[in-house]
C-alpha positions in Angstrom: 0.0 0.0 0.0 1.4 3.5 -0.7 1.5 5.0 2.7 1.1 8.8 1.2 -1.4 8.0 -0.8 -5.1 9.7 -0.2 -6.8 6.2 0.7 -4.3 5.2 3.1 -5.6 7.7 5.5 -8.3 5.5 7.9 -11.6 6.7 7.8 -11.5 7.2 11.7 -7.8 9.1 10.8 -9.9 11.3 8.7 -13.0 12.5 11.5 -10.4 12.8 13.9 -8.5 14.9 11.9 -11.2 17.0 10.4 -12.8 17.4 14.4 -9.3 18.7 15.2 -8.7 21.0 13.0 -12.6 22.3 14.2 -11.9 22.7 17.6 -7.9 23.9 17.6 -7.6 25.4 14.0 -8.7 29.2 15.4 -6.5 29.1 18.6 -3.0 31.1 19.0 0.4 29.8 17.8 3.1 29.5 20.3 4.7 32.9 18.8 1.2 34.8 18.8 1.4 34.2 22.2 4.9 34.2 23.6 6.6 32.4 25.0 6.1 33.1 28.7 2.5 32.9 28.1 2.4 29.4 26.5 4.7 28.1 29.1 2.1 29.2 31.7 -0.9 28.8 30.0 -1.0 25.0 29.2 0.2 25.2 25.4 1.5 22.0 26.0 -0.2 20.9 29.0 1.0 18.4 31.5 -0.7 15.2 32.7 -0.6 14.6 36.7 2.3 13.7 38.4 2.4 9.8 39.4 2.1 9.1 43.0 4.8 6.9 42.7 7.6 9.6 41.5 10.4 11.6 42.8 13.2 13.5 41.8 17.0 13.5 42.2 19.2 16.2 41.4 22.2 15.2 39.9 24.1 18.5 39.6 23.5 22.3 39.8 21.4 22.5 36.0 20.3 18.9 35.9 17.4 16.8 38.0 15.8 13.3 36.7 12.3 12.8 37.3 11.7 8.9 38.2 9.0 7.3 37.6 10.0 3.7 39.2 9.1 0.1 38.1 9.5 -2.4 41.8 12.0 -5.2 39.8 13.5 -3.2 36.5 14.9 -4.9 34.5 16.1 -2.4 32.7 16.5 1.9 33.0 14.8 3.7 30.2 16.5 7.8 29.6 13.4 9.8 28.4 13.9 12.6 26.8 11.0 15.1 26.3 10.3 17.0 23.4 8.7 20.9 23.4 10.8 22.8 20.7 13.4 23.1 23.1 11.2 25.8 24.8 8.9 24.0 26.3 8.0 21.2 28.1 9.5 19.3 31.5 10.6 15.8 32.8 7.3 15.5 34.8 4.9 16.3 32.3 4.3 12.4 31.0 4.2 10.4 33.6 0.9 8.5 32.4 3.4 7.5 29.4 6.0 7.1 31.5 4.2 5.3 33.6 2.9 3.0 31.1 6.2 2.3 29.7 7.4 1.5 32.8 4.6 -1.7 33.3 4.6 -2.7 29.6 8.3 -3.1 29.6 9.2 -3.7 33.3 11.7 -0.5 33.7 12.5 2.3 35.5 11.7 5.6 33.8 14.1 8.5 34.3 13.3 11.6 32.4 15.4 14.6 32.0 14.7 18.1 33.3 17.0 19.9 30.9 17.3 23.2 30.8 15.5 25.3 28.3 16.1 27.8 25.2 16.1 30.5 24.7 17.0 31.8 27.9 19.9 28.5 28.0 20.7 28.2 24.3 22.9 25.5 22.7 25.1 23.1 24.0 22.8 24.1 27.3 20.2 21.1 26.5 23.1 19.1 25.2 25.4 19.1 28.0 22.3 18.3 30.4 21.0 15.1 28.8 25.1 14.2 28.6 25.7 15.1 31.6 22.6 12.6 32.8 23.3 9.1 30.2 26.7 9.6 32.4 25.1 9.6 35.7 23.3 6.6 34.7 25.6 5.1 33.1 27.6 5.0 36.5 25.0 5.1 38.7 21.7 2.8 37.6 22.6 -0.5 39.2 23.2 0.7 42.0 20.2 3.0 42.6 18.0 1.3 40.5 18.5 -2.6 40.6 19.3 -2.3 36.4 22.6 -1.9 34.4 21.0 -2.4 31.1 19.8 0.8 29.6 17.1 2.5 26.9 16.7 5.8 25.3 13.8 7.4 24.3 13.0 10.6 23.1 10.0 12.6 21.1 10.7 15.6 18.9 13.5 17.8 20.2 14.4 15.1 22.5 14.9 12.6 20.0 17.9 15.2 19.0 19.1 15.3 22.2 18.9 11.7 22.6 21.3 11.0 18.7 23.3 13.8 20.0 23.7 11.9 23.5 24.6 8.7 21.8 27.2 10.0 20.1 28.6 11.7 22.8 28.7 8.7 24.6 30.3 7.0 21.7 33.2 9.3 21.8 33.5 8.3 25.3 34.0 4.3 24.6 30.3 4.2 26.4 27.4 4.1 23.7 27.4 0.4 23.9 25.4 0.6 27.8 22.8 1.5 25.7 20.7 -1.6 23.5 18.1 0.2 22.1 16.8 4.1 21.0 13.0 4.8 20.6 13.2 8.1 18.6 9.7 10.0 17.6 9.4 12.6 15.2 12.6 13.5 15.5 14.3 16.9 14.4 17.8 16.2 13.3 18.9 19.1 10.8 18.4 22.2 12.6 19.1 23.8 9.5 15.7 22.0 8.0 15.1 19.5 6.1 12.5 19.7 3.0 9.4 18.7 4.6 10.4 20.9 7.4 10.6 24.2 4.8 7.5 23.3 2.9 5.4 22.7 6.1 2.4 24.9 5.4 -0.2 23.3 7.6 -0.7 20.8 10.5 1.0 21.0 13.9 4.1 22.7 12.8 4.7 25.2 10.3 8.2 25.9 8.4 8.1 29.5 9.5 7.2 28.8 12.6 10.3 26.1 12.9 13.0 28.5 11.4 12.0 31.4 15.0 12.5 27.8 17.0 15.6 27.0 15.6 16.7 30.7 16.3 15.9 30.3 19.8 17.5 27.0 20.6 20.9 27.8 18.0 20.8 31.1 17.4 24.4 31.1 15.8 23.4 30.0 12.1 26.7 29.0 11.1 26.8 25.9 13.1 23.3 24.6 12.6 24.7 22.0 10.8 27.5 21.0 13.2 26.8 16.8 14.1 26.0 18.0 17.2 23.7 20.2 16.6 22.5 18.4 13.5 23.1 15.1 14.1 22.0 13.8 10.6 25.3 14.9 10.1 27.0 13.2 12.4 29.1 9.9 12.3 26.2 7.0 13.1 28.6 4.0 13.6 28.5 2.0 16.8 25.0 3.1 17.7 22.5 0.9 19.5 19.2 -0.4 17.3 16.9 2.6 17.3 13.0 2.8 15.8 12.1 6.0 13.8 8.0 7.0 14.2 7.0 9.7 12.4 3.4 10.3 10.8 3.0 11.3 6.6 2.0 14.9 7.5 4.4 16.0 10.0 6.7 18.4 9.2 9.5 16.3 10.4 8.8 13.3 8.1 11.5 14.2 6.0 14.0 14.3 9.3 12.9 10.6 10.0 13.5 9.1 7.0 16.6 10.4 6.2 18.2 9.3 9.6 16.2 6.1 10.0 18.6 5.6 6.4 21.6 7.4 7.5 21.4 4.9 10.8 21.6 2.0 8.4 24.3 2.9 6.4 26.4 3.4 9.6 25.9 -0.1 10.1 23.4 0.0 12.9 19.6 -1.8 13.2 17.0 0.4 12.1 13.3 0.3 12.0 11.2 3.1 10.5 7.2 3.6 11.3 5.0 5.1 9.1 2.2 6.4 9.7 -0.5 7.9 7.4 -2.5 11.3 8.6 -0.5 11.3 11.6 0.9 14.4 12.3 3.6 15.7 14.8 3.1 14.5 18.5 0.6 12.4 17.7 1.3 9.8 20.2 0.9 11.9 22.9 -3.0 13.0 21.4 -6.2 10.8 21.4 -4.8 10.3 17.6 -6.5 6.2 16.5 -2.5 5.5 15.6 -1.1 6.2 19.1 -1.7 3.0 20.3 -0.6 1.2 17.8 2.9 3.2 17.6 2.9 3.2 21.1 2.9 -0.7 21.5 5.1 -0.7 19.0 7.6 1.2 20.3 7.4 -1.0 23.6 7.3 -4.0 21.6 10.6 -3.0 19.6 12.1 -1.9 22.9 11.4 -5.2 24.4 13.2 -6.6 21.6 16.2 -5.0 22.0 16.5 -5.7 25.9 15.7 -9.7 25.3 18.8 -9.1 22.5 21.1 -7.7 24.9 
């Protein structure tokens, strides 16, 4: 079946679609209303905190929010996504949460600090500076030495750009496998991410994001910054989920290819009228890309 293709869009894709666009289509973008005010205001609102979780503060700019599982067998880095200027590590604990049961793990998600008030490497050196922590420090406070990263949308950068820090370190092997969502990995924009003239994300809307997060535009396509620029080898098997009408798509694809050719496992989800985010909506496709992600995660821990 041609995934981009008109008819591959469910008829239930299609309602939910149209009644979104009815009840969200007239509302404020994040620039019409600042970003002070969208923080604030629940422009990406956050679910309730899990009775279960706590905090620990591993250094004067970084703290993990844990959402535990009793007997982990493994410890899953989540990395949260928000444009880099929004968003926290305890806004998804129901997904966290849920992860945690389905795959018998501790969750630890990263409060990272945030553009454009912390600009690049801030972000960077935070979710670093946290795979170390674990890296040293899981077993020991968590019952688990094997470890997972996940990461939606701007996280899913941080999360490449981890790995391959880690690499560099001799250490990118702790990790066995990389759930990556809608990932943004050329900060300089892809195609998809130019030509985005509807949906969730909108090119020009992209291009003031990237100015926040790296305002130097010489080095937006720096592997770090860009990681679909970066050298791929020695990385852990990672899943790629990204929907047909997210501006990301072609961000995805490329790297879900780019991760091949470096050698590595890859796996690449399609999904048709899915747009950005869309697991973390009522969308009819997050479920199924949410067990699959679980279910490809799984994989890679009975692997290791």
């Amino acid at each position: 079946m041609d995934l981009f293709a008109p008819d591959a869009v469910p008829a239930e894709v299609r309602a939910f679609l149209a009644a979104q666009a009815e009840r969200f289509g007239h509302l404020p973008g994040l620039w019409d209303l600042g970003i002070a005010a969208a923080r604030s205001g629940g422009f990406m609102p956050g679910a309730p905190p899990a009775p279960n979780a706590y905090d620990i503060a591993i250094g004067e700019t970084v703290s993990l929010h844990v959402v535990p599982h009793p007997a982990p067998r493994a410890v899953l880095l989540h990395i949260h996504g928000g444009g880099f200027l929004l968003g926290g590590a305890a806004n998804q604990d129901p997904a966290l949460t849920h992860a945690a049961t389905s795959l018998g793990v501790t969750c630890v998600s990263v409060e990272y600090r945030l553009a454009p008030e912390h600009p690049y490497p801030a972000a960077w050196d935070d979710c670093e500076r946290a795979a170390l922590w674990l890296v040293e420090h899981a077993a020991e406070r968590f019952g688990a030495d094997l470890l997972l990263v996940m990461g939606e949308s701007a996280g899913a950068l941080l999360a490449v750009a981890t790995l391959v820090r880690l690499r560099a370190r001799g250490l990118s092997g702790r990790f066995v496998g990389a759930a990556l969502s809608f990932g943004v990995y050329d900060s300089a924009m892809t195609p998809s991410q130019r030509l985005a003239e509807t949906g969730v994300l909108k090119g020009r809307d992209i291009a003031r994001i990237a100015d926040a997060y790296a305002p130097d535009g010489d080095r937006r396509r720096d592997p770090d910054v860009s990681p679909l620029y970066a050298d791929l080898c020695d990385l852990p098997p990672a899943l790629f989920t990204v929907g047909t009408l997210d501006a990301m798509l072609d961000d995805s694809m490329f790297m879900y290819c780019r991760w091949l050719a470096a050698g590595n496992r890859a796996e690449l989800a399609l999904y048709p009228g899915a747009d950005h985010a869309f697991i973390e909506t009522p969308h009819p496709s997050a479920r199924l890309a949410v067990d699959r992600i679980h279910a490809f995660l799984g994989e890679c821990l009975a692997q290791a």
